[in-house]
C-alpha positions as CSV (number, residue, x, y, z in Angstrom):
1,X,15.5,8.1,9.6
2,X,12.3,9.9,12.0
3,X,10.7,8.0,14.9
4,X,7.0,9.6,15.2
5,X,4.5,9.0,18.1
6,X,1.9,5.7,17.5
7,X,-0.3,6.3,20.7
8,X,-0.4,2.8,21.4
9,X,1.1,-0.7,19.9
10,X,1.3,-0.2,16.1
11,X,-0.7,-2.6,14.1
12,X,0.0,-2.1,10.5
13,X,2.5,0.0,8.4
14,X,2.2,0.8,5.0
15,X,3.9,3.1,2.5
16,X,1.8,4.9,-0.2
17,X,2.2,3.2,-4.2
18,X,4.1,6.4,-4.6
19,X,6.4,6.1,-1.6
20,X,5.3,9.8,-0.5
21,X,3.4,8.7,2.3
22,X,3.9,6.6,5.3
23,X,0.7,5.3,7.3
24,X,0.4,3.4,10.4
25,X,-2.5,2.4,12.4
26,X,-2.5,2.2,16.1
27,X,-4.1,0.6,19.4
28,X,-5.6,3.4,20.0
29,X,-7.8,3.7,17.1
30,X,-5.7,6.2,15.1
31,X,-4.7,6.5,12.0
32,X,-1.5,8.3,11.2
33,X,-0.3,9.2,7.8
34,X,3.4,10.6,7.3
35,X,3.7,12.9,4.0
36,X,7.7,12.7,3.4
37,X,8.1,14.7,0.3
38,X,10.1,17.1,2.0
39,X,11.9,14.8,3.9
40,X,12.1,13.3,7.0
41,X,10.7,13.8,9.7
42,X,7.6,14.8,7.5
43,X,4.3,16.2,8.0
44,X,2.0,14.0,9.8
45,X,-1.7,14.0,10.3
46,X,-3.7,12.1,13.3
47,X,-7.2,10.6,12.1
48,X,-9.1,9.5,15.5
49,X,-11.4,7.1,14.5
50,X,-14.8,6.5,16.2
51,X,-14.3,2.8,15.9
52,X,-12.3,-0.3,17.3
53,X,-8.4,-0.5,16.4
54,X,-7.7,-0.9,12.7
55,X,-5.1,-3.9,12.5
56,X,-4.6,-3.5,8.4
57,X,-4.2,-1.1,5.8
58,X,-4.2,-1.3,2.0
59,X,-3.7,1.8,-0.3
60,X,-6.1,2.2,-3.1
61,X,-3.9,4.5,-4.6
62,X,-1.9,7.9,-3.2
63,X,-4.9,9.6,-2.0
64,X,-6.9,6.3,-0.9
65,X,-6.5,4.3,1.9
66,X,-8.7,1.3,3.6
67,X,-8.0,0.0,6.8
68,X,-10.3,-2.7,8.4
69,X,-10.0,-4.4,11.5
70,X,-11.7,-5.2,14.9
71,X,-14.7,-3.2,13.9
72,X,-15.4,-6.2,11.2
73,X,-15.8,-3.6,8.7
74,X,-13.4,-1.7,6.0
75,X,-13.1,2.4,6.5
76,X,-12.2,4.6,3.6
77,X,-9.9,7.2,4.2
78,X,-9.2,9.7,1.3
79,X,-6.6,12.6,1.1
80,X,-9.3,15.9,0.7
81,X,-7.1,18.7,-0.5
82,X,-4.1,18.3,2.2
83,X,-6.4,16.8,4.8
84,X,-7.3,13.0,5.5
């Protein structure tokens, strides 16, 4: 059980194919990915995105993610070493 900080109203949560990662968009035009191999409460990395609010995710696969929302276009975001 870990409570993490969204920013803003949360919009979409998703858990990678895997179950390793946790990723959740907010109101604020973040994107927030959870890596809980070790455990909770995890490591978590912020994406600010240069865009409208994302209100859906869908992962590609463990080290792919596309969110899309108010921006009426899809954003790729890929897991580069141990960076999104």
């Amino acid at each position: 059980l870990a409570e993490y900080d969204a920013g803003g109203w949360v919009q979409a949560v998703k858990w990678s194919p895997s179950g390793n990662h946790l990723a959740f968009v907010s109101q604020n035009s973040t994107l927030t990915v959870v890596d809980v191999t070790q455990g909770a409460p995890g490591v978590t990395q912020t994406v600010y995105i240069n865009d409208l609010p994302l209100r859906d995710l869908y992962w590609v696969s463990d080290t792919q993610i596309v969110g899309a929302g108010h921006g009426c276009k899809p954003l790729l975001f890929e897991l580069s070493g141990s960076t999104w």
